[in-house]
C-alpha positions in Angstrom: -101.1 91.5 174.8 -104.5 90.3 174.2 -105.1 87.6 171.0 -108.5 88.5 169.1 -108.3 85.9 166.6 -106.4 83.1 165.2 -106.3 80.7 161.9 -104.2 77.8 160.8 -103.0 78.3 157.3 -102.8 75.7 154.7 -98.7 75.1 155.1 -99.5 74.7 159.0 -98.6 78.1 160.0 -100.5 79.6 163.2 -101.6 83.6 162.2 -102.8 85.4 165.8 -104.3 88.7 165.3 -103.8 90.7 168.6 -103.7 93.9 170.3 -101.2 96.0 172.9 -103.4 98.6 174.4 -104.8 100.2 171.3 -102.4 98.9 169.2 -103.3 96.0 166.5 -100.4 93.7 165.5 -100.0 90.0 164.0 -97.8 86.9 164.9 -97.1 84.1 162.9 -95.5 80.7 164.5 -94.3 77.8 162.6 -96.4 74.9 162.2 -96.1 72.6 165.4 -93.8 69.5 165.2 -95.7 66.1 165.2 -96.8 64.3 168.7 -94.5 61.5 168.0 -91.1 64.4 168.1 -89.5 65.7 170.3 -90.2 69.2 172.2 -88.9 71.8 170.4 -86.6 74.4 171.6 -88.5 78.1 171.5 -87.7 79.9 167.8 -86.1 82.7 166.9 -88.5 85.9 166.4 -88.0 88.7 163.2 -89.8 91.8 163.3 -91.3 92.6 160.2 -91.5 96.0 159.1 -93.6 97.9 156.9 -95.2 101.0 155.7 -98.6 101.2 157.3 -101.5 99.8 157.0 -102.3 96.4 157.9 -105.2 95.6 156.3 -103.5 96.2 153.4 -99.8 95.2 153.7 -101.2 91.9 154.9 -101.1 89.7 152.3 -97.6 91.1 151.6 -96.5 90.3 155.5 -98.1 87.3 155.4 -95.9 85.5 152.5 -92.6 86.9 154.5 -93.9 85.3 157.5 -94.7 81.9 155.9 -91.5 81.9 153.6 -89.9 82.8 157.6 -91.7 80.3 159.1 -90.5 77.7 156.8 -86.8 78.6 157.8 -87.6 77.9 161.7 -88.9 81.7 162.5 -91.5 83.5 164.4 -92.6 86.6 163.2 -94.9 89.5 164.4 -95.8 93.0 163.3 -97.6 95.7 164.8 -99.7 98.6 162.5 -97.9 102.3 162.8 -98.8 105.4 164.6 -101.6 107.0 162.4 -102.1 104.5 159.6 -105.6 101.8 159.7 -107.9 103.0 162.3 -105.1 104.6 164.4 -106.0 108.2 165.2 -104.3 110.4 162.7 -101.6 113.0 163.6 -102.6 116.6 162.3 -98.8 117.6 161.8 -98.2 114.1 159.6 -101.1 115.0 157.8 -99.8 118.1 156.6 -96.9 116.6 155.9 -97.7 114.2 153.8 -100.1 116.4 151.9 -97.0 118.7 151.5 -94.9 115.9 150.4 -97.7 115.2 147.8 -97.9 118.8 146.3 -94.1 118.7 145.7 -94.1 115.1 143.7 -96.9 116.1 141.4 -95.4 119.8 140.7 -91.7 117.7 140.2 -90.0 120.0 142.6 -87.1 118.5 144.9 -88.5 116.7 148.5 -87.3 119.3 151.1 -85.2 118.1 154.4 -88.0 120.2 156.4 -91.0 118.0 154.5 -88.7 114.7 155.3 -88.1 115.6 159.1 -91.4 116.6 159.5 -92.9 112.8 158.3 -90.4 110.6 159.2 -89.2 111.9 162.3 -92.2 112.3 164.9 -92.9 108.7 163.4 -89.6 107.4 164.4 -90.0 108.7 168.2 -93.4 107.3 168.7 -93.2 103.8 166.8 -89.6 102.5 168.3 -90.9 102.4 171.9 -93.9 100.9 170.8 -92.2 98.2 169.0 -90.0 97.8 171.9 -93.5 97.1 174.0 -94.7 94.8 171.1 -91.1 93.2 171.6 -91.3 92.5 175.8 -95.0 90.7 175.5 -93.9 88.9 172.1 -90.5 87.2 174.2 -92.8 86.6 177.2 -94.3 84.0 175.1 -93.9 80.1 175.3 -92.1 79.0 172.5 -90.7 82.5 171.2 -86.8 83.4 172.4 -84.4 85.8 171.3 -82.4 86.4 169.3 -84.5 88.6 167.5 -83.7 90.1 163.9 -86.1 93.4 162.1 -86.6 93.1 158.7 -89.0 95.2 156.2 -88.8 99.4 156.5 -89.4 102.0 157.6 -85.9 102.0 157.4 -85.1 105.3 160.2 -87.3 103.2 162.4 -84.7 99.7 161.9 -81.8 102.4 162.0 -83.0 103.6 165.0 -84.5 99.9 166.3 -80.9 98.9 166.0 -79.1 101.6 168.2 -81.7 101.3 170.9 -82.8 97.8 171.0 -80.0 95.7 172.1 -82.1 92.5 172.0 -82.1 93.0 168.1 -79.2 90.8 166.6 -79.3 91.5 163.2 -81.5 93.5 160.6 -82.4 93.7 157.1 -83.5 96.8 156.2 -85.6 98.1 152.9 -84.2 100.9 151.5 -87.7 102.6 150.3 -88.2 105.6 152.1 -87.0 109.1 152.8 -84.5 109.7 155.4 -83.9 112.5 157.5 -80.0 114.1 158.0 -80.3 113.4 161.8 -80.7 109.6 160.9 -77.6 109.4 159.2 -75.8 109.9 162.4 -77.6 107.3 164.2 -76.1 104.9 161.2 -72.9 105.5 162.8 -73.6 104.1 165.8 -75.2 101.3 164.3 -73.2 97.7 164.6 -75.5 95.1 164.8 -74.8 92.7 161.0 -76.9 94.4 157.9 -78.1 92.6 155.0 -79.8 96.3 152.8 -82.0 95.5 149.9 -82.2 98.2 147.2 -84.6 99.0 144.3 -82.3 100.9 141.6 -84.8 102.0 139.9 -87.6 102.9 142.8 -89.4 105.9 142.2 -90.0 107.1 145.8 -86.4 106.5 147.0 -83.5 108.9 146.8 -81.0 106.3 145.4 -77.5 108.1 146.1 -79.3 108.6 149.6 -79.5 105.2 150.0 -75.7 104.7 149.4 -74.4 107.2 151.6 -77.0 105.9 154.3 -75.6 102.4 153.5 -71.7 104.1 153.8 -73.1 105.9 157.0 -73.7 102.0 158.9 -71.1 101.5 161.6 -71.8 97.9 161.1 -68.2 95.5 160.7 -70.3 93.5 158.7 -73.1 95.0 156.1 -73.9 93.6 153.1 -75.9 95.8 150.4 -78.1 93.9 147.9 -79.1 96.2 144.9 -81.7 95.0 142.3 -82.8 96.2 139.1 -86.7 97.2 139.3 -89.0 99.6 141.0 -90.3 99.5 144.7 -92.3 96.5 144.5 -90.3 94.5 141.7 -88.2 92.7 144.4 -86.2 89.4 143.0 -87.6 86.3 144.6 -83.7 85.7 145.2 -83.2 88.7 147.1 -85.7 87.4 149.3 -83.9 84.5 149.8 -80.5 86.1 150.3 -82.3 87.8 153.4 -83.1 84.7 155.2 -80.2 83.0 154.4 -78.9 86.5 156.5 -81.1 85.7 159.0 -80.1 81.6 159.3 -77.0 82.7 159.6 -76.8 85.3 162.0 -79.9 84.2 164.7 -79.5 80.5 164.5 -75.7 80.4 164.8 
C-alpha cells in the first residue's frame, strides 16, 4: 500500500488517498486525541461499499466516513474492477449495454443479463478487498474487528461468507442479484443491519425480501424506508452505526 496524498478536514478527520498495485482506494482516520491524553487504543475499521466510481461516489463516501469517524471508526474504500480509470471488462460492457436496452424498452431484467454483471464482478473484487483488508489491519492505529457497509450487496454477501475477519455488515439493498447469491445468504451468519429503498427504481423489491429471508444470520435486522435509491432517512443512517457501536465496539 502506497499513500499518494493526504488532507486534514475541517472536523479533524485524516483522508489518505492510496493505491494497492493498480488499485486506487481511500482511508479515513478519526481526528487524533490531544497531546495532553492518553494513547489511544487502535479503532475499529468499516469497509465502505459502493457502486463504482470514486471520483464520483466521493463526496457521498466521504460524509459516511466522517459521520463514522465521529462514532470512533476508521474507514477505507477501494474503486471496483472496471469503473474510474480501471481497465474496462469487454464481457461487463456488454452487459451493462444489455441491461440498458431492456430498461428503456420496459422488458423484465433477465437472470442471464444479472449473472453476466454482477457475477464476474463479485469473483474479482472480494479478493481484492480482502488485499485492501491485510495492508489496511497492518496499520498502526487500525485493529479488527472490521464491519462492511454500503453495496454491492453480492459482493457484502459474499465478503461475509469468506472473510472471517468481518464481524458484522450493513448491506444496501440497491442492486440486482443473481440466483447463485441467494445460496451464499444461507451460509451467511455474521449480525445484519439491511437498509431498503421501497420505492427504488433499480431494485427488485420482493428480491430484496427473499434475499433478506435467504440470510442465515441469528440476528438480522431489515430497515425499510419510504423513498427512491438516493432518498435515504438521515435516521436510517444512524440506525446503521448504532449497529455498528454495538456489534464492533462490544
Amino acid at each position: 500500500m502506497q499513500f499518494t496524498s493526504e488532507q486534514r478536514l475541517d472536523d479533524g478527520v485524516l483522508e489518505r488517498d492510496f493505491t494497492l498495485g493498480d488499485i486506487p482506494g481511500i482511508l479515513w482516520t478519526p481526528a487524533p486525541a490531544p497531546a495532553s491524553a492518553p494513547a489511544s487504543a487502535p479503532v475499529p475499521l468499516i469497509l465502505l461499499g459502493h457502486p463504482g466510481g470514486l471520483d464520483r461516489m466521493r463526496p457521498r463516501l466521504a460524509a459516511r466516513a466522517r459521520h463514522s469517524a465521529a462514532e470512533g471508526f476508521a474507514s477505507a474504500t477501494v474503486e471496483l474492477p472496471g469503473s474510474g480509470d480501471r481497465p474496462r471488462s469487454a464481457a461487463a460492457e456488454q452487459a451493462r449495454a444489455d441491461l440498458h436496452r431492456v430498461l428503456k424498452a420496459g422488458e423484465p431484467v433477465s437472470d442471464d443479463i444479472v449473472d453476466r454483471l454482477v457475477l464476474p464482478l463479485v469473483d474479482k473484487a472480494v479478493p481484492e478487498w480482502q488485499a485492501a483488508l491485510d495492508a489496511l489491519l497492518s496499520l498502526p492505529g487500525i485493529d479488527g474487528p472490521v464491519g462492511f457497509s454500503g453495496g454491492v450487496i453480492s459482493i457484502g454477501v459474499r465478503l461475509a461468507v469468506v472473510e472471517p475477519r468481518i464481524a458484522a455488515a450493513a448491506l444496501f439493498a440497491g442492486s440486482y442479484v443473481p440466483r447463485a447469491m441467494f445460496e451464499e445468504a444461507r451460509r451467511v451468519t455474521v449480525p445484519l443491519h439491511v437498509l431498503l429503498q421501497w420505492d427504488d427504481e433499480g431494485n427488485d423489491r420482493q428480491a430484496a425480501l427473499d434475499l433478506f429471508d435467504a440470510f442465515g444470520s441469528k440476528e438480522k435486522t431489515l430497515n425499510a424506508n419510504m423513498g427512491g435509491h438516493t432518498g435515504v432517512p438521515q435516521y436510517a443512517g444512524e440506525a446503521a452505526a448504532r449497529f455498528f457501536t454495538r456489534h464492533l465496539k462490544s
